[in-house]
C-alpha distance (Angstrom), angle and dihedral (degrees) to the residues before:
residue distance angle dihedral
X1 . . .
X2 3.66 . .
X3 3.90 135.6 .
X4 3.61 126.5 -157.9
X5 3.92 137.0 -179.1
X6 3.63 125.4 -151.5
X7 4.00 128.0 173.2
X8 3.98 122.9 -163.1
X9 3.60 125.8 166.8
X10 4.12 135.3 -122.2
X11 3.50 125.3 -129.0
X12 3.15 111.3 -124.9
X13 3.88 138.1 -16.4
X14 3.98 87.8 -87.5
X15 3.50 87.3 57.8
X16 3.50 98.8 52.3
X17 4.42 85.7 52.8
X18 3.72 84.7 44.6
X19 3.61 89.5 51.6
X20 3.82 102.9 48.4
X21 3.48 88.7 44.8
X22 4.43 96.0 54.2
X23 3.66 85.4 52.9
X24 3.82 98.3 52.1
X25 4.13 78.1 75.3
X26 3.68 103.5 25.1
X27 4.44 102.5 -175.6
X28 4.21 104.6 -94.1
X29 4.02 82.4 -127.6
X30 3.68 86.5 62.1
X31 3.98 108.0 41.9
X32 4.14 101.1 -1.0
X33 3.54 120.4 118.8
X34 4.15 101.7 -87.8
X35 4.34 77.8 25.8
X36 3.97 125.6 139.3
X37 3.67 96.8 -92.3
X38 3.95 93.2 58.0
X39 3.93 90.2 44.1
X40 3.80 88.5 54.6
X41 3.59 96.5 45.8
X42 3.91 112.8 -92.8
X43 3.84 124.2 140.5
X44 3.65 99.9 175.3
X45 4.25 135.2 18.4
X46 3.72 119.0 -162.1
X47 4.36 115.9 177.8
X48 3.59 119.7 -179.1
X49 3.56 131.3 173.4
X50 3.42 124.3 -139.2
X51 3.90 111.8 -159.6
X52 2.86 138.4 -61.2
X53 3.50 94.7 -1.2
X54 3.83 120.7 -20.5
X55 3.43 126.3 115.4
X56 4.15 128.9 -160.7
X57 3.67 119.8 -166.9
X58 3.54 116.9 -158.8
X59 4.11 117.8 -163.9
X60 3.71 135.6 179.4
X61 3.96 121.5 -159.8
X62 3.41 151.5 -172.1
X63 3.87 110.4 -106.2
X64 4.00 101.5 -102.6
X65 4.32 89.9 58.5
X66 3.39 114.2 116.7
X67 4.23 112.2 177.5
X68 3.63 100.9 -143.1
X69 4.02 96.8 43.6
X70 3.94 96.6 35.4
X71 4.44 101.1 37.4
X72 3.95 84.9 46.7
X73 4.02 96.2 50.9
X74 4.38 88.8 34.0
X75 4.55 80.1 77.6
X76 3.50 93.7 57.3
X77 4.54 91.4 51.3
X78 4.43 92.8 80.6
X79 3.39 136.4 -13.7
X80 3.82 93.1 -109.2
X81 3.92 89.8 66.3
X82 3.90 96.3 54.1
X83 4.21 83.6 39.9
X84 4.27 87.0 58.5
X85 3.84 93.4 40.0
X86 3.78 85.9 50.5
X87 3.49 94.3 52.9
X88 4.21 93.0 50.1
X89 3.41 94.5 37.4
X90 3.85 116.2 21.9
X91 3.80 141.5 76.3
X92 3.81 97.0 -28.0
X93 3.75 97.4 18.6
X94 3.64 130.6 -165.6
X95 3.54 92.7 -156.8
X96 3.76 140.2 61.8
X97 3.53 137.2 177.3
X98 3.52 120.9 -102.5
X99 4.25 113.7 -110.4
X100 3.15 111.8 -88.1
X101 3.73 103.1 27.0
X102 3.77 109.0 137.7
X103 3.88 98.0 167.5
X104 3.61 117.4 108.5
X105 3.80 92.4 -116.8
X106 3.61 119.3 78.2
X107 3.69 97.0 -137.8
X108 3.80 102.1 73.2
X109 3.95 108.9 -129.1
X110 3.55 108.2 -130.2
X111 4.28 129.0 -143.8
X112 3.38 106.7 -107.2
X113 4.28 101.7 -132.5
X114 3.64 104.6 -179.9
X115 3.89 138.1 10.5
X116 4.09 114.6 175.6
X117 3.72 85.3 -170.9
X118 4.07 80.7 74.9
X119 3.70 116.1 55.4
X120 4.08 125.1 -152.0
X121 3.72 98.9 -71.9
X122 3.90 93.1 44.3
X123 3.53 101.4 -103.1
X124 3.22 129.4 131.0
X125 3.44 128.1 -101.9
């Protein structure tokens, strides 16, 4: 299993209501049991937001998932996907990247710096 963090940022404090509320009723092709997420890879989603305005994703995957490869081909599963990602990322967007991010996805990957589930040798505890 892998574990990644990523951070993005809402727009504005609308957004992050907005926000809360869309995931109160995320689409069951997106996060239901035979969903997008599983098909891509994803065990577990964590979001937290960081006020005002910061979000931090937290993900856990089975070994093959790689972000970049598997969140760009997840759009092209139903329409329903590409319809959410629209709605974070699109015309009027809810999200933006945070300054600085270069990456080519718009949630910024972050280094992982500690884990106490790991000990000194990198085994697990």
């Amino acid at each position: 299993m892998k574990r990644f963090g990523f951070s993005i940022e809402l727009t504005s404090t609308e957004a992050v209501t907005l926000y809360k509320t869309l995931h109160r009723d995320v689409p069951q092709q997106i996060a239901g049991e035979h969903g997008v997420l599983k098909e891509i890879g994803l065990q577990r989603m964590s979001i937290y937001l960081l006020p005002p305005r910061t979000l931090f994703m937290q993900v856990e995957a089975n070994d093959e998932f790689d972000p970049l490869r598997d969140f760009s081909r997840a759009l092209s599963f139903h329409p329903a996907v590409q319809a959410w990602d629209d709605q974070m990322h699109g015309d009027n967007p809810l999200l933006k990247r945070i300054a600085g991010n270069q990456t080519e996805l718009n949630w910024w990957r972050l280094e992982q710096v500690y884990d106490w589930s790991v000990d000194a040798a990198g085994q697990q505890k």
